[in-house]
C-alpha positions, -999 to 999 in steps of 0.1 A, spaced: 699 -119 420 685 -83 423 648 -94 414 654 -125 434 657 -108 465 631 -82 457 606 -112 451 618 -131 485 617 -91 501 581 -88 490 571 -122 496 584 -117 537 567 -85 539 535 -108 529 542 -131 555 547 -105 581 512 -87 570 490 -119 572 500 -126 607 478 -100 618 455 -131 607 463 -139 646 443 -112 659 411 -116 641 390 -130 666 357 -152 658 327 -155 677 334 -196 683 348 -206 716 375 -232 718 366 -269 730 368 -257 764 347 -225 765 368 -204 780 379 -182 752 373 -178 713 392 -189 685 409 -168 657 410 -170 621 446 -186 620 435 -210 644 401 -217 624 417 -220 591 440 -250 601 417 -266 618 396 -266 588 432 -280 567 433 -308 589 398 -315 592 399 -315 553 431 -337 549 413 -367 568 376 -358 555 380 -355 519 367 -392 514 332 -378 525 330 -350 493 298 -359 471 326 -354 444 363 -363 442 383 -333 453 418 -322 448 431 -323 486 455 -296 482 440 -269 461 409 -274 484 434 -270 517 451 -237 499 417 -222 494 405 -230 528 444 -214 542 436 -176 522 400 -173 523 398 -155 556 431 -129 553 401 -107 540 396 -103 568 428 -85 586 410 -56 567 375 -65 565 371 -80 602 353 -113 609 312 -111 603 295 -135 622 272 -159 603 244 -146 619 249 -109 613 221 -96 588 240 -58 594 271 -72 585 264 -93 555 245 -62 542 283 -46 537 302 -81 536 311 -88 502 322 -46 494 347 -47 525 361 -82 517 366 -75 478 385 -46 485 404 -63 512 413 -87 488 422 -63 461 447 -51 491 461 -87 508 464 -104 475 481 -73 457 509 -76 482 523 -105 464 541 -107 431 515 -106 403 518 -143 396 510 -155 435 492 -119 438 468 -138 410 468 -174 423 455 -166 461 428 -136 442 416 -167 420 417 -191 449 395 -164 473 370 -160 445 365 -196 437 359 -203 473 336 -174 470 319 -180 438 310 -220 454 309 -235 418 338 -259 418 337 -296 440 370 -280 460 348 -249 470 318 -268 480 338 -291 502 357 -260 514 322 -246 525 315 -277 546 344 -271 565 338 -236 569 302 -247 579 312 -278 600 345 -267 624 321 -244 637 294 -263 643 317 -287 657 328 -265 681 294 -249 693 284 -287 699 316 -293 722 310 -263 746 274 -268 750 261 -246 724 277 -216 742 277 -194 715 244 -206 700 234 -193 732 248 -165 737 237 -151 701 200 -165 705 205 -183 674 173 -204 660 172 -230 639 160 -215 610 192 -195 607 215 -224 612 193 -246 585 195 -209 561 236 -206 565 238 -244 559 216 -245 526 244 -260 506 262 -275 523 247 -313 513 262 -304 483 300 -307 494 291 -340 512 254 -353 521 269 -376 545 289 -349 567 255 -329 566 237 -356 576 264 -365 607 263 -330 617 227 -326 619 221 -355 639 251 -352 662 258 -315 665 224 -300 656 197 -324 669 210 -327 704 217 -288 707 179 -282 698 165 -309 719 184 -295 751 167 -261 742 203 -243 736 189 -235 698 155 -223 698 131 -237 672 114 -207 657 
């Protein structure tokens, strides 16, 4: 019973760390524009959006696994921050602050779930496996998504080009050609054509 509550103890204290997750704020505004989402907010939209778009992966998925990974990928970031997609600075020091972040986050766990949400972060990293490349969509899509149903607010307010958008989307036709295609035409096309992305 000792180790039992000493698990459950050090599970809750897990719990209690990740909502800081609720804080981390993103540089994508909400349907209606008036203020940006967080990571908590991002990461279940991305569940849902997975759960009823999983029949578009090039590849059959595991539904679950690929929801899990989508769920922990971004607690790096209570400790690393959020880097926008667009920030050449940031990336440059991305990966060293997330890795360590994870080494923190995951090691909070028992070694058995501390393990399971490390492997699940690096697979979603590493972009090998049909559940990460479908997770990547998402990650690349409920964005997109978003900047298409405010007007391309932040696309605006970042001066982002379409070279950058086609560069941070290079693979993502190989999660699912058909979502690519769908977002291209309805959330990119339309975005550049009312001059809100600049074509350079």
């Amino acid at each position: 019973m000792k180790e039992e509550k000493e698990r459950l103890d050090q599970l809750f204290d897990f719990f209690r760390e990740i909502d800081k997750e609720k804080f981390i704020g993103r540089q994508t505004y909400l349907s209606d524009g008036v203020r940006k989402e967080n990571d908590a907010e991002h990461a279940w939209h991305m569940a849902v959006m997975t759960l009823l778009l999983s029949e578009y992966s090039n590849e059959e998925i595991d539904v679950l696994h690929t929801i899990s990974m989508l769920l922990i990928h971004d607690l790096v970031e209570i400790d690393a921050g959020d880097t926008y997609a667009y920030d050449e600075e940031g990336k440059k020091t991305q990966a060293d602050r997330e890795r360590r972040a994870a080494d923190r986050i995951y090691g909070l766990l028992p070694k058995d779930q501390g393990k399971k949400l490390y492997d699940l972060w690096l697979e979603f990293e590493e972009r090998k496996t049909p559940e990460a490349k479908f997770a990547r969509v998402m990650d690349n899509l409920q964005p997109m998504m978003l900047n298409a149903a405010t007007g391309g607010k932040a696309w605006e307010e970042h001066q982002v080009v379409l070279s950058q958008i086609l560069k941070r989307n290079a693979h993502t036709a190989e999660g699912s050609q058909i979502l690519w295609d769908y977002a291209s035409e309805n959330f990119i096309k339309p975005n550049l054509e009312a001059g809100r992305i600049r074509e350079v």
